[in-house]
C-alpha distance (Angstrom), angle and dihedral (degrees) to the residues before:
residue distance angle dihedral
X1 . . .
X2 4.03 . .
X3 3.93 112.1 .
X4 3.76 122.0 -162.1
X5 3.95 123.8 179.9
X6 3.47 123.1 -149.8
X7 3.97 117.2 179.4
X8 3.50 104.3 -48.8
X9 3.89 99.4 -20.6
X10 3.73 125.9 90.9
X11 3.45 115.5 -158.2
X12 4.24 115.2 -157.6
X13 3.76 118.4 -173.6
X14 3.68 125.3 -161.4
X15 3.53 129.2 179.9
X16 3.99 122.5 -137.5
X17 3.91 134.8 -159.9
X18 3.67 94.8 -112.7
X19 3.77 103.1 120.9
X20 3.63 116.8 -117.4
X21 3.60 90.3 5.2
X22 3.60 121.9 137.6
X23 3.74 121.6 -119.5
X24 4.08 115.0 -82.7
X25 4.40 110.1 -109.1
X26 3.68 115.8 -150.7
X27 3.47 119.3 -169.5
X28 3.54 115.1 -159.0
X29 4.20 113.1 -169.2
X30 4.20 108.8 -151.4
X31 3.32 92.3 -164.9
X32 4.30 96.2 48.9
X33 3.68 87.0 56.8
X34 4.01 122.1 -16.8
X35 3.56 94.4 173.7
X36 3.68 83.8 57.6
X37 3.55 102.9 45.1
X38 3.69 90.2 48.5
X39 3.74 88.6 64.6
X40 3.45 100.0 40.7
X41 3.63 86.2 62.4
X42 3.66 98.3 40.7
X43 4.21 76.5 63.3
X44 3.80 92.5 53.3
X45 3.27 91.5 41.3
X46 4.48 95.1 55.5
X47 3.62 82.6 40.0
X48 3.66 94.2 -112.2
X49 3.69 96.6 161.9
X50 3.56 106.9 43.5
X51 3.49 113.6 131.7
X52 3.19 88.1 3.1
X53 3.97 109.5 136.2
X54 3.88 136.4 -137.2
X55 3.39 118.8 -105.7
X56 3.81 98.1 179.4
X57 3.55 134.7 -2.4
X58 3.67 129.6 -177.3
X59 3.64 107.4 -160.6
X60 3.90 117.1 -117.9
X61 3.96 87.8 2.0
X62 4.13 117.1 51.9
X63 3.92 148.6 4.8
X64 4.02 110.3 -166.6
X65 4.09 102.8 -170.6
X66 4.14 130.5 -161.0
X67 3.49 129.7 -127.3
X68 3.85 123.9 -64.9
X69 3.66 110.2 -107.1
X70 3.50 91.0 -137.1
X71 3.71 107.6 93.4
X72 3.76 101.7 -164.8
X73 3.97 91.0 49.5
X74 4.15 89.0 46.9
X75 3.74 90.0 53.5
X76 3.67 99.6 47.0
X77 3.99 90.4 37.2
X78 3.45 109.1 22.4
X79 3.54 113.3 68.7
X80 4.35 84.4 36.0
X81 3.95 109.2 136.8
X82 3.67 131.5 -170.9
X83 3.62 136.1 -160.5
X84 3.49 126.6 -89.0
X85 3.50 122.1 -79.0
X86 4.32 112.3 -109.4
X87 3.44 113.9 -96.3
């Protein structure tokens, strides 16, 4: 995972084990949701989704994930909630 931040965009790359695939982009917008993005990084960050495959992706638009395969990391991470963003 690399992370650069530009403005109010965070940018998180991952690789995947698709072969001759290019590396997955996401782009993270602070000021959409920064409670949000926070988390979603705090999950990069643990780990929390690697290995953890695709199960649909709509290019330019969404990634939808599965559960991590590592059960202790899913129960301290998985079920994790945050507040809602300000209005």
């Amino acid at each position: 995972m690399s992370r650069t931040n530009a403005s109010k965009i965070t940018k998180v790359t991952c690789g995947t084990t698709v072969l001759d695939s290019e590396p997955v982009v996401f782009e993270l917008h602070l000021d959409w949701s920064p409670l949000g993005v926070e988390h979603a990084l705090s999950l990069f960050r643990e780990g929390f989704y690697d290995g953890v495959p695709f199960f649909r992706v709509m290019k330019g638009f969404l990634v939808q994930f599965g559960l991590n395969y590592d059960k202790q990391l899913q129960k301290r991470l998985g079920d994790t909630t945050i507040a809602d963003d300000p209005p």
